[in-house]
C-alpha positions in Angstrom: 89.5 -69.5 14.5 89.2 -71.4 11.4 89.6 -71.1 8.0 86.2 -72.3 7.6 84.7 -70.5 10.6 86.2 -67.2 8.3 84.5 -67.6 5.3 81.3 -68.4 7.1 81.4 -65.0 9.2 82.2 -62.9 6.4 79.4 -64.7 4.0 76.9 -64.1 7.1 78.1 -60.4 7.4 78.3 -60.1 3.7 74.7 -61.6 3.3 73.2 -59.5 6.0 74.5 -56.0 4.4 73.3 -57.0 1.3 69.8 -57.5 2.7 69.5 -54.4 4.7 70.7 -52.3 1.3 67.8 -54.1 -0.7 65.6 -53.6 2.2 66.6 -49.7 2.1 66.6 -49.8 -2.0 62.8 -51.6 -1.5 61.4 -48.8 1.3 62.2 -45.7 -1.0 61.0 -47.1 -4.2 57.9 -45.8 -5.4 54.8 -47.6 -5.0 52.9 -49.9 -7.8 50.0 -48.7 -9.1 46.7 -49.4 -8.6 45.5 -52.8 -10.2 43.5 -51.7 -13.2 40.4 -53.5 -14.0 38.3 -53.6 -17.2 35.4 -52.8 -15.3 34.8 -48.8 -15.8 32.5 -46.1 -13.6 29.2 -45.9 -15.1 29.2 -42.1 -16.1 27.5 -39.8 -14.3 23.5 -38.9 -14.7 22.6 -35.2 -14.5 22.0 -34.4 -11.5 19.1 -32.2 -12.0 16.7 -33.7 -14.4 15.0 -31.0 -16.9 11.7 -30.5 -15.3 8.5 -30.6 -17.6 6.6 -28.1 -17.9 3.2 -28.7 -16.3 1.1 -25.3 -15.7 -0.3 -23.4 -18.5 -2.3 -20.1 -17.0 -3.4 -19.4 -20.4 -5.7 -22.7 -20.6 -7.4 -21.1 -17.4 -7.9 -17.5 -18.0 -10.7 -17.1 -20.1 -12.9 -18.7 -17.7 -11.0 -17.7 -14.2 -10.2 -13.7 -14.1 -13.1 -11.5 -13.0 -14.7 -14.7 -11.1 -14.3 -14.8 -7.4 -11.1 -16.4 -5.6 -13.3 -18.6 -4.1 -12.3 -22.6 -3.4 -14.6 -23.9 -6.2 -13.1 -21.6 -9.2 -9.3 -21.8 -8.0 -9.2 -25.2 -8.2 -11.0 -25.0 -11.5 -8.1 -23.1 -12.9 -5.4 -24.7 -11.1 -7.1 -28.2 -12.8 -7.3 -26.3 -16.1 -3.9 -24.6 -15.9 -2.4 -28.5 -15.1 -0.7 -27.2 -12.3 0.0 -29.4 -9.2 -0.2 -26.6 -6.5 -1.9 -23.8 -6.1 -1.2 -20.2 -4.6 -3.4 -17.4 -3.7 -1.9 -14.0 -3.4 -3.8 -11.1 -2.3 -2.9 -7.3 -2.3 0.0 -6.5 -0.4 0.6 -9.9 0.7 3.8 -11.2 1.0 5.5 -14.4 -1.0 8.4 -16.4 -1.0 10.5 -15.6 -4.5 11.1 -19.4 -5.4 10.1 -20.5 -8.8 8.1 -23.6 -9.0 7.3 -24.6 -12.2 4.4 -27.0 -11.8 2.4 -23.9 -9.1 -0.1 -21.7 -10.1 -0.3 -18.2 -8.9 -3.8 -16.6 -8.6 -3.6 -13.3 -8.1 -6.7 -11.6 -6.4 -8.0 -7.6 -6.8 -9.5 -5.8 -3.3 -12.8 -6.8 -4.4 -11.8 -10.4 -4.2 -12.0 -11.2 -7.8 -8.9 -13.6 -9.8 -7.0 -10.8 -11.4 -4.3 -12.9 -13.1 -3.0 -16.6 -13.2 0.6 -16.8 -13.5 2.8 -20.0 -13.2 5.8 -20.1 -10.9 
């Protein structure tokens, strides 16, 4: 073997070591970090809007309690109160406990007459 042949082995060997140390030195370093952009999240809207208040019992109780929970005056007071929906609940009936604003409750005596108007 050569002279020559010598120094080219030993660069080749020496060339190869170094690359497989920076290939090491290169796998255990830390990633970079995400590109930043300039471009930011829009912030976040609430994810429950404030709901409006839209039944008022007392604009319909002067002309609904004592009348009779029939069709024509319940919708007369649910109109009145501004409610959107309507509920009827009789003596000893039983009802959901969820609060909706925008409902009116009509409550109704034994003898079938509006007792009370109450929102929720």
């Amino acid at each position: 073997m050569t002279a020559f042949d010598r120094r080219t082995r030993l660069r080749c060997l020496t060339l190869s070591t170094l690359g497989v140390a920076l290939l090491s030195v290169a796998a255990c370093s830390p990633a970079a970090p995400p590109a930043t952009t300039s471009r930011q999240a829009p912030p976040m809207s609430d994810p429950m809007p404030p709901m409006l208040k839209t039944c008022d019992p007392e604009k319909a109780k002067a002309d609904a309690i004592g009348k009779p929970a029939n069709e024509a005056n319940i919708e007369q007071a649910r109109i009145a109160s501004g409610a959107e929906r309507v509920r009827v609940i009789k003596p000893g009936m039983m009802v959901t406990l969820e609060f909706v604003e925008s409902r009116l409750n009509v409550d109704v005596d034994e003898d079938g007459n509006i007792s009370n108007l109450r929102c929720g």
